[in-house]
N, C-alpha and C positions, 0 to 999 in steps of 0.2 A: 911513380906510384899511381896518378892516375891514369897515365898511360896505361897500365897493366889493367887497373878497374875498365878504363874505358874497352881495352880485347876484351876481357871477360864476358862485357856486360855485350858486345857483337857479339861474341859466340854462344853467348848462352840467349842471344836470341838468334841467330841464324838456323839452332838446334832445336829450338821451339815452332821456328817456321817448318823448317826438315820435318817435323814430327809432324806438324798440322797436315801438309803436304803430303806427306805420306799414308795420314791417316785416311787423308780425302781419297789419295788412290786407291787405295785398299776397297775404301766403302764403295767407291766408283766400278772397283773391277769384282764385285759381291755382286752390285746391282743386277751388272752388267751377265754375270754367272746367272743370278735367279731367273732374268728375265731369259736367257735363252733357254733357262729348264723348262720356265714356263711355254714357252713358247713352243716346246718340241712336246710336251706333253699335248699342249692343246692343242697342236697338228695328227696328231694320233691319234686324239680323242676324236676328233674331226673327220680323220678315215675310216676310222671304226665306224663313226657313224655312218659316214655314206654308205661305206661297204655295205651296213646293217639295212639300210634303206632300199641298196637296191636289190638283193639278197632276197627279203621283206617282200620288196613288191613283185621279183618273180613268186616266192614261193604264195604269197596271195591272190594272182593273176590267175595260176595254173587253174588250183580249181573253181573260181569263180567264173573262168570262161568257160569251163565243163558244165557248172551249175546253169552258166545260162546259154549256152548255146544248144547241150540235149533237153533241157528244159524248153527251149522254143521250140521243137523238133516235135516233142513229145504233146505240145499244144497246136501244132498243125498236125496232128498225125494222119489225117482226111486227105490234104493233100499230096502227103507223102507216100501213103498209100500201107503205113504199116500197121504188122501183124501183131498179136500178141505176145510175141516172141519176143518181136524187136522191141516195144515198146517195158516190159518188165530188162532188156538188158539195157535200156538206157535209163533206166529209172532207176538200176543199180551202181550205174555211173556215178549218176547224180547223189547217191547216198555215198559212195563212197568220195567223193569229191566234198561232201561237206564235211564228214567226218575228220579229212586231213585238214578243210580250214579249220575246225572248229579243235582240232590239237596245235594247231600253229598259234590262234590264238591264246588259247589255254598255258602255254609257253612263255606267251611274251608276260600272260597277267602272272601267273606265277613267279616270275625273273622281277617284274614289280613288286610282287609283296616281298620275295628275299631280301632287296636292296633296299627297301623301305625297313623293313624292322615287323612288317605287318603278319608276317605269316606263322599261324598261331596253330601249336598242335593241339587235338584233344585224345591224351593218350590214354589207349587203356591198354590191356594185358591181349598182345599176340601171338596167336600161332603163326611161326613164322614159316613150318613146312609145309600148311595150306597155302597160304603167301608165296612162296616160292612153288607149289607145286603147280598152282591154277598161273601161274607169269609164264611159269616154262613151257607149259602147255600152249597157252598163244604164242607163243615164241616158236615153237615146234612147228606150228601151223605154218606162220610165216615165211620159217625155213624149209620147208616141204615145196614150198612154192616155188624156191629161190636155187633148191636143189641144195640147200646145205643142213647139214645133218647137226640137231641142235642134243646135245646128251646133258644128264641130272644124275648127279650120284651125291648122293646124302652121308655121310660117316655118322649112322647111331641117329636115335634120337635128337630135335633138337630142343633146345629150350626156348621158351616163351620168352617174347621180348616188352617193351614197353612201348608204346610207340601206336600212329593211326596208320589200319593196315590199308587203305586206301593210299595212303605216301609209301608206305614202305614196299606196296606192288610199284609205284610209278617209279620207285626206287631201279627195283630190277626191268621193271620192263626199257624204261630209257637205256641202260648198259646193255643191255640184249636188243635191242633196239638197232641199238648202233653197232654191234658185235655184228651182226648176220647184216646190214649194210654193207659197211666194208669189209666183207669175205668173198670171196669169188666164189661161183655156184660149183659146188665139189667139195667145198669147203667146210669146214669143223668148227661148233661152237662148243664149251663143253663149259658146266657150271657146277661145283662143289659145293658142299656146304658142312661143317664140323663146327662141333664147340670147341671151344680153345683151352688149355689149362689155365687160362689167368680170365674164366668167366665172361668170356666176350665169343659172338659167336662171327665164323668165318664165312662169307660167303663170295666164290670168286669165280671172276666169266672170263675165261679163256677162248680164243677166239685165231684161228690161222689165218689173218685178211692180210688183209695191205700192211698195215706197222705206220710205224712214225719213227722217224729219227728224232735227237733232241729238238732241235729249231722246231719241228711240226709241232713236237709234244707243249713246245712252253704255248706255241699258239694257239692249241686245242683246251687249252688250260685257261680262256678267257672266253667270256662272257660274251656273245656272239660274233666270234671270229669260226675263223673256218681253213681247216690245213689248206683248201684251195677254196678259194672264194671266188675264181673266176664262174662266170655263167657257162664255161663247157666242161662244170666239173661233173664226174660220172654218176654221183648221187647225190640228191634233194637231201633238204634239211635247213633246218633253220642256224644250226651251231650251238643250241642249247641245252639239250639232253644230257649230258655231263656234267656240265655245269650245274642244270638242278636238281640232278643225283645226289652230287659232293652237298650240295647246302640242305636237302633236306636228309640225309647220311649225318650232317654235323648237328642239325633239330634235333634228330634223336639221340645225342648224346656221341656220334659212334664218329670213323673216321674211313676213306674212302681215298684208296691208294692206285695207282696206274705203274705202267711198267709196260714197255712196246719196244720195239725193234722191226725196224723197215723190212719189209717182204718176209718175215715172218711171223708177225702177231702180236696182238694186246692181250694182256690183263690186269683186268679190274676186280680187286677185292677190293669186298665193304667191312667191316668191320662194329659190328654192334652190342654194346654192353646187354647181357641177359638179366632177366630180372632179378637172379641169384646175388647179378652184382649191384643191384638199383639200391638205393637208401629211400624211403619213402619219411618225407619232413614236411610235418604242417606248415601250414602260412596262409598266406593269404589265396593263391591259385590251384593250391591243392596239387601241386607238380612233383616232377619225382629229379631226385639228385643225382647224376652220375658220377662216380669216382673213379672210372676204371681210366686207366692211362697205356696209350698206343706208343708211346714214344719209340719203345724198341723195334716197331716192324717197319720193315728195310722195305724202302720204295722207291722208285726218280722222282715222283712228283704227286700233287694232290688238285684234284677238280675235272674240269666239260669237257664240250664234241668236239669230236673232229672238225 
């Protein structure tokens, strides 16, 4: 009899050791899981960063060594012996050299207030085919340049949206931006634009460039990364013109879908609730509600640049 108590009373602690033991490895091989998530995350955060930094500081070098090297040029110009020719085209260097800093900067403060919480619309009622028509237009210009041919077709009137038309150009212009970038000169940009049956209005930039396969698209889809971020890649950019498409697309209520395929093309449609479908609800900021819902349109992905 107490034989039997006395196995019992081993095994039912041998089985409470087992259990403790057990329980310890389990917590042990958890830790041991978190910390290596940790760990892989913060190594990638870590490259991204670099990558960001030295990205950063070619694309800040470029024109700061423009600004100050025909900038010195331009204040000995006695010695150099030049004419008025020369001196209005190195003065246009110089302006446009600042104007790309002064958008690279504008980028990274921007990409600040998004992830901050900070950036704050003041909407009122737009016309969005002035919007689209004065973007296409610099867009045309550009592509003129570049030898790619940038086309606008509108379906009908469009309807007014809610939204500041100052975003909702930087909207379009960063997607056409980077459309006629990565197009090859001969190349076709072409941008639509229709109201939708379900109140939301359509706007989409098709584009015959380069493409992306999936792998490019998920990395083009983050916040200053870049499908090739080596320093011999074929065109300048920071990596964030998509990216603060999609966030200021999502400001307004609306949603901002991609769709690419390598060696033959992106598109990017926006998608924006019209004011037909806005609810206008007091409170405190005076803001406007959106209800309209995108779920059904078919996409690969949502968000930034190449």
């Amino acid at each position: 009899m107490l034989n039997g108590a006395s196995r019992n009373l081993r095994t039912n602690s041998l089985m409470s050791e087992y259990a403790v033991l057990l329980g310890d490895a389990v917590l042990r091989q958890r830790a041991r899981i978190a910390e290596q998530s940790a760990r892989a995350e913060a190594e990638h955060a870590e490259r991204i960063k670099s990558e960001f930094i030295s990205n950063m500081s070619h694309e800040l070098r470029t024109p700061l060594n423009t600004v100050i090297g025909f900038s010195k040029i331009i204040s000995e110009h006695r010695n150099h012996g030049l004419n008025g020719e020369q001196i209005t085209e190195y003065a246009t260097l110089i302006h446009d050299a600042a104007v790309n800093l002064l958008a690279v900067i504008n980028d990274i403060l921007d990409v600040s207030k998004i992830q901050t919480g900070t950036c704050i619309l003041d909407k009122q009622e737009v016309d969005l085919q002035s919007v689209l028509d004065a973007t296409v237009e610099a867009a045309r210009n550009l592509g003129n340049a570049r030898n790619i041919n940038v086309e606008f077709r509108a379906s009908g009137e469009l309807p007014p949206v809610s939204g500041q038309a100052n975003k909702l150009a930087q909207i379009f212009k960063g997607i056409l931006s980077n459309a006629i970038k990565f197009t090859r000169p001969g190349g076709t940009v072409t941008v639509t634009a229709a109201s939708e049956p379900d109140n939301t209005v359509a706007v989409t930039v098709r584009d015959t460039g380069v493409g992306m396969n999936a792998e490019e698209l998920s990395v083009a889809l983050r916040p200053f990364a870049q499908v090739d971020g080596s320093r011999s890649r074929w065109e300048e950019g920071t990596g964030l013109g998509l990216y603060i498409a999609k966030a200021l697309t999502e400001l307004h209520g609306g949603q901002l879908n991609i769709r690419s395929m390598k060696e033959v093309g992106t598109e990017v449609t926006v998608l924006l609730p019209s004011l037909r479908e806005c609810v206008f609800a007091p409170g405190k900021s005076g803001g406007v509600v959106f209800s309209s819902n995108h779920s059904g349109m078919a996409s690969s992905a949502t968000s930034a640049e190449r």
